[in-house]
C-alpha positions as CSV (number, residue, x, y, z in Angstrom):
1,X,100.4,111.8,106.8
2,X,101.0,114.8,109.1
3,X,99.0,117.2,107.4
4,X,95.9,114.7,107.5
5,X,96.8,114.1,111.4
6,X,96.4,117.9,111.3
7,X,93.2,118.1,109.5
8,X,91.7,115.2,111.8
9,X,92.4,116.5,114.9
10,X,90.8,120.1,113.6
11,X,87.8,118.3,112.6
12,X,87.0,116.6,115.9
13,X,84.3,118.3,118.1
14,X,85.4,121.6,119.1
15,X,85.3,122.4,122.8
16,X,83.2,124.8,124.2
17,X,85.3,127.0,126.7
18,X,87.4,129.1,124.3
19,X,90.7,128.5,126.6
20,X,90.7,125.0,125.7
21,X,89.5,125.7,121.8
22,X,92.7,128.0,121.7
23,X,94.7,125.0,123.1
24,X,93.4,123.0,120.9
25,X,94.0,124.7,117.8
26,X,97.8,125.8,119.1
27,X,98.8,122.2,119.7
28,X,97.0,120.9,115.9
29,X,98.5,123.3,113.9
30,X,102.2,124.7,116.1
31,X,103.0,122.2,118.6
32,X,102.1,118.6,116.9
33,X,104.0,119.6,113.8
34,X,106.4,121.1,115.4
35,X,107.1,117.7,117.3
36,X,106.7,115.4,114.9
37,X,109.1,117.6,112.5
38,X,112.0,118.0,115.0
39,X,111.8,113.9,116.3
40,X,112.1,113.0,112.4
41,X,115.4,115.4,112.2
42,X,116.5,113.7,115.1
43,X,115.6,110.0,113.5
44,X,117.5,111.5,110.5
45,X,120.4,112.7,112.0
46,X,120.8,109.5,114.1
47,X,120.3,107.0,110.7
48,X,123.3,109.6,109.6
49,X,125.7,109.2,112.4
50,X,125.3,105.7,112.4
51,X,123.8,105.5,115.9
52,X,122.4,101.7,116.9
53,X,120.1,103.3,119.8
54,X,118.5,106.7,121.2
55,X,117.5,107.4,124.6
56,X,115.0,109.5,124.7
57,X,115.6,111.8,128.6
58,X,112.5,112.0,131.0
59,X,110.7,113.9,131.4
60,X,110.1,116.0,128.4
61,X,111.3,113.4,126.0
62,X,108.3,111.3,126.7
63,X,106.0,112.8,124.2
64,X,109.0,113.1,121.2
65,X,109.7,109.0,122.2
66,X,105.7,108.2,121.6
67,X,106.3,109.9,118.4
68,X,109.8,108.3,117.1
69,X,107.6,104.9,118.1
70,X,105.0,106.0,115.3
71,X,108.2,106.1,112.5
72,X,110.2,103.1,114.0
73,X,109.4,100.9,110.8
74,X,111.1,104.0,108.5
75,X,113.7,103.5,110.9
76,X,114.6,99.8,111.9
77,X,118.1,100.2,112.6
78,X,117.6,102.6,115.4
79,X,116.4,101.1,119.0
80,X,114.4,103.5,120.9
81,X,114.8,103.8,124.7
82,X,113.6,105.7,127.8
83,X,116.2,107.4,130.3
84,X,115.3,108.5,133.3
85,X,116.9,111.8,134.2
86,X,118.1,114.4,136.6
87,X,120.0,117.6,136.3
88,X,120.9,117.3,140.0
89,X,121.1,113.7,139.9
90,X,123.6,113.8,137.0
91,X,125.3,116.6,137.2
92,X,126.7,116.3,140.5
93,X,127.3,112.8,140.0
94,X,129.6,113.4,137.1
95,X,132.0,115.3,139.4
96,X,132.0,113.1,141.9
97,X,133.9,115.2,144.5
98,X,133.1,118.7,145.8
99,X,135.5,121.1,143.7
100,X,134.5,125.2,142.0
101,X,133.2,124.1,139.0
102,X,130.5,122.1,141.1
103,X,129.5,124.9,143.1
104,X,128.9,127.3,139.6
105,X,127.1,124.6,138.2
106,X,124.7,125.0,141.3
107,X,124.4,128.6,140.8
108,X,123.7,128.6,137.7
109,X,121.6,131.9,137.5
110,X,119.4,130.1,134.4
111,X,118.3,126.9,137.3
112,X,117.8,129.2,141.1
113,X,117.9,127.0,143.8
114,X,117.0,127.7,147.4
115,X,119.5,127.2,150.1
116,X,117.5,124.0,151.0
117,X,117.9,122.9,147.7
118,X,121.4,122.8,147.7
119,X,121.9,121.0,150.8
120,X,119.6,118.3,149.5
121,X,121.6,118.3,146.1
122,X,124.5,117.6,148.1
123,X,123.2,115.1,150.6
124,X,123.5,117.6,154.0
125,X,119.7,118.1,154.3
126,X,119.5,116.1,157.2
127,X,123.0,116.7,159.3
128,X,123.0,118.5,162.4
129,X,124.5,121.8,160.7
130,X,121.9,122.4,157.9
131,X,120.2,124.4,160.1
132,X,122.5,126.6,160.5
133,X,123.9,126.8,157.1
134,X,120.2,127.7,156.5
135,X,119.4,130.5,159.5
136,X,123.2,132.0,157.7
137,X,122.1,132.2,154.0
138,X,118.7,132.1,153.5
139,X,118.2,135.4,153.4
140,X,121.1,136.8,152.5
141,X,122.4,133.7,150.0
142,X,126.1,135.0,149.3
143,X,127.6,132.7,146.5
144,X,131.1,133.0,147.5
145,X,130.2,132.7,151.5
146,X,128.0,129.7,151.1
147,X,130.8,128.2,148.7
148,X,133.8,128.8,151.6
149,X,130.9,127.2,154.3
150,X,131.0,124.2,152.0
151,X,134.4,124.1,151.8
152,X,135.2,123.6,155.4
153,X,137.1,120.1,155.6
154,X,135.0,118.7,158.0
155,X,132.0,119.4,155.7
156,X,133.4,118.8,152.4
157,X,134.6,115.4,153.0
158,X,130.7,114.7,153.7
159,X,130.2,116.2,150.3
160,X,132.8,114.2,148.9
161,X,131.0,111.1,150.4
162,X,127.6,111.7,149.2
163,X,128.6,112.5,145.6
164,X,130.6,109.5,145.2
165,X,127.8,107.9,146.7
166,X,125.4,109.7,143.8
167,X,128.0,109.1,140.9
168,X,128.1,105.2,141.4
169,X,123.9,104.9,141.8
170,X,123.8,106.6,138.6
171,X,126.7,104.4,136.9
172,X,125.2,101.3,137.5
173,X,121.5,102.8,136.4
174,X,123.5,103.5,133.0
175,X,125.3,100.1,133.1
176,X,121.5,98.7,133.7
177,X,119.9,100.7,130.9
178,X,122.7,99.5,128.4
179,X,124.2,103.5,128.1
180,X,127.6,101.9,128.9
181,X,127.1,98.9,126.0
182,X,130.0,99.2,123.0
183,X,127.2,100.4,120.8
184,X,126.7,104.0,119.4
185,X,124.4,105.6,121.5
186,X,122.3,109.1,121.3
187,X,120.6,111.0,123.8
188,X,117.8,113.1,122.9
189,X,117.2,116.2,125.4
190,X,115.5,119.7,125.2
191,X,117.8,120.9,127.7
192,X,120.0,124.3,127.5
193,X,123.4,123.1,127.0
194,X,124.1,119.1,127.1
195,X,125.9,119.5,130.1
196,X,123.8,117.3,131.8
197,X,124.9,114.7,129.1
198,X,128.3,115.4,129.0
């Protein structure tokens, strides 16, 4: 079935501009079969471990849901679902409170974030000191410095507010989506390390 997928979408009317016709031919004969071969390992691995329902995580699990759909017949036990999510939605909602292991998460060197982003991450964008936690680090964004900033009482407890304020807006959007149902549940991700899962 794949390989006649393949051949179809070959045969159609090449385009003209060479970009696209190189496009074209990397997502026929890589990309779609690369796809549709990793969402049947994860149908396979998920018939294996017994799981009763997979959420598929937005954005980039759009395209390998829209696939699973084509194979949901070879695989009736499984209910496929869409989840919405957020690295810095999730993650900072997970810990709930500002502590360290917060703060590396934000600096993780693989996901750079301005210093705007990390007030917004942390719900200070629009309180009277962002701007100058922004004139201090901007241009000179000092891990440790920014982190002792933050750690001020006065603006941690804010912290401390906001996430706890994050973590039980994305509780009850699992609760909604069934995540939290005694049922065993997968999450399919392309992400670096499931941390945003965990």
């Amino acid at each position: 079935r794949l390989a006649g997928a393949m051949r179809a979408a070959r045969l159609k009317e090449s385009p003209e501009d060479q970009r696209l016709a190189a496009i074209r031919g990397l997502a026929t004969n890589i990309c779609g079969p690369l796809l549709v071969a990793f969402t049947l390992f994860v149908l396979r691995k998920a018939r294996e471990a017994g799981i009763q329902r997979l959420y598929f995580l937005s954005r980039r699990g759009e395209l390998p849901l829209k696939i699973a759909r084509l194979f949901q017949e070879e695989f009736p036990e499984i209910e496929l679902r869409y989840l919405h999510s957020s690295r810095w939605a999730w993650r900072p909602a997970a810990h709930g409170r500002w502590c360290r292991e917060l703060w590396d998460d934000l600096m993780d060197n693989r996901f750079p974030m301005s210093v705007q982003e990390v007030l917004r991450v942390l719900g200070l964008a629009q309180e009277e000191f962002a701007g100058d936690f922004i004139r201090r680090f901007e241009h000179d964004p000092d891990s440790e410095a920014m982190f002792s900033w933050l750690s001020r009482p006065e603006v941690a407890g804010l912290i401390d507010r906001n996430l706890q304020a994050k973590r039980a807006l994305v509780l009850d959007y699992l609760q909604a989506k069934g995540v939290r149902e005694k049922r065993r549940i997968g999450m399919v991700d392309d992400g670096w390390s499931g941390k945003g899962q965990r």
